[in-house]
C-alpha positions as CSV (number, residue, x, y, z in Angstrom):
1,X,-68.5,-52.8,-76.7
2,X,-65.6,-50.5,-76.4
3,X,-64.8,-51.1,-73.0
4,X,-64.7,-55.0,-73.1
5,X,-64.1,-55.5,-76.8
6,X,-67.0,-58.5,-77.0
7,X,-69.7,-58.0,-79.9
8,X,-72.6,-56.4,-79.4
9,X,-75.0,-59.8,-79.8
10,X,-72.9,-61.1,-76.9
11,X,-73.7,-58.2,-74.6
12,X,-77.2,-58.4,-75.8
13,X,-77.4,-62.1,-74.3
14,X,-75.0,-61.1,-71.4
15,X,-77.6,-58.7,-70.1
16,X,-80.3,-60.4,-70.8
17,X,-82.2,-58.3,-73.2
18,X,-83.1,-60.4,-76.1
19,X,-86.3,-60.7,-77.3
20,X,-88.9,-63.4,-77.0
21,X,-90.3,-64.3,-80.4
22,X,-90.9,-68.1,-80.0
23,X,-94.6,-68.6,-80.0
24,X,-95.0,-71.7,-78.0
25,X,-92.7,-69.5,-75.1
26,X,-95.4,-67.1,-75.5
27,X,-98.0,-69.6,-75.9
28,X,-97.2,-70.8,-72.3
29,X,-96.7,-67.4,-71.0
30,X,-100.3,-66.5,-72.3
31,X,-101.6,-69.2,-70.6
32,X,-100.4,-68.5,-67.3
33,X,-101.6,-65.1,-67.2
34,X,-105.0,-66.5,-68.4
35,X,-105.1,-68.8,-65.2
36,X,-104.3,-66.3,-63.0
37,X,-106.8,-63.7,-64.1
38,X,-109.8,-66.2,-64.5
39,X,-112.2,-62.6,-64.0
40,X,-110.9,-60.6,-66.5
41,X,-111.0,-63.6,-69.1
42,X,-114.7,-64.0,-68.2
43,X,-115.0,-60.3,-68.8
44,X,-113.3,-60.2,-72.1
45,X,-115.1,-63.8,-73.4
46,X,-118.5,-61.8,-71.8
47,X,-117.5,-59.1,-74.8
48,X,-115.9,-56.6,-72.3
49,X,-112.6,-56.1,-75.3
50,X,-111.2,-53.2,-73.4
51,X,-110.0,-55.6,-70.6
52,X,-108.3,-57.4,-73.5
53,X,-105.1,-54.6,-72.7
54,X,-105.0,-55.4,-69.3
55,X,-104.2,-59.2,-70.3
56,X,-101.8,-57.9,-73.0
57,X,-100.1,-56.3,-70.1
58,X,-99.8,-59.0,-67.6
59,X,-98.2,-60.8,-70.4
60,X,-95.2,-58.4,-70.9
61,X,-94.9,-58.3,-67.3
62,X,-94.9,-62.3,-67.1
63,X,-92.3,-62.1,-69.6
64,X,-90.6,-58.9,-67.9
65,X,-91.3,-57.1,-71.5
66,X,-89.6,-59.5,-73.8
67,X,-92.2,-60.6,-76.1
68,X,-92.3,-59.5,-79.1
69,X,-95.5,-57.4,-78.8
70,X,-97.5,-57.8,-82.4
71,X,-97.2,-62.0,-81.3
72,X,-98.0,-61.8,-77.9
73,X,-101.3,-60.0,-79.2
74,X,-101.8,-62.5,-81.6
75,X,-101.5,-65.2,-79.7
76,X,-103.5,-64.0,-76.3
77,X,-106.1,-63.0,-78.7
78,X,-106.3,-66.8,-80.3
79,X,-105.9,-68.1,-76.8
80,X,-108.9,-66.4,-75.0
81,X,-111.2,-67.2,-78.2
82,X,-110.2,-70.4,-78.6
């Protein structure tokens, strides 16, 4: 800010560093990661939970650790019950 003057929700967006708290971005998100890991969705659904953090974090990384954690839970959670 003090180098180029511009306020600080401009850098933010500059950089790229916002966070993702839309759900239906998330939503889609979720369901990519619950394509692409078909076995560890048959795990958790088979009442293995603990693989349930490995899901979690294949969504951060599909979102390069934008979402907004407490809803990404939420929704992977309603996703791989529903």
């Amino acid at each position: 800010m003090s180098a180029t003057g511009e306020p600080p929700r401009a850098i933010v967006e500059r950089k790229g560093l916002t966070q993702i708290a839309d759900p239906a971005a998330i939503r889609e998100a979720a369901r990519r990661v619950i394509e692409k890991n078909p076995a560890q969705v048959e795990q958790y659904r088979g009442g293995k939970t603990q693989v349930f953090g490995f899901l979690v974090g294949q969504l951060m990384k599909e979102t390069r650790g934008k979402a907004k954690a407490e809803l990404a839970n939420e929704v992977l959670r309603e996703l791989l019950q529903g």
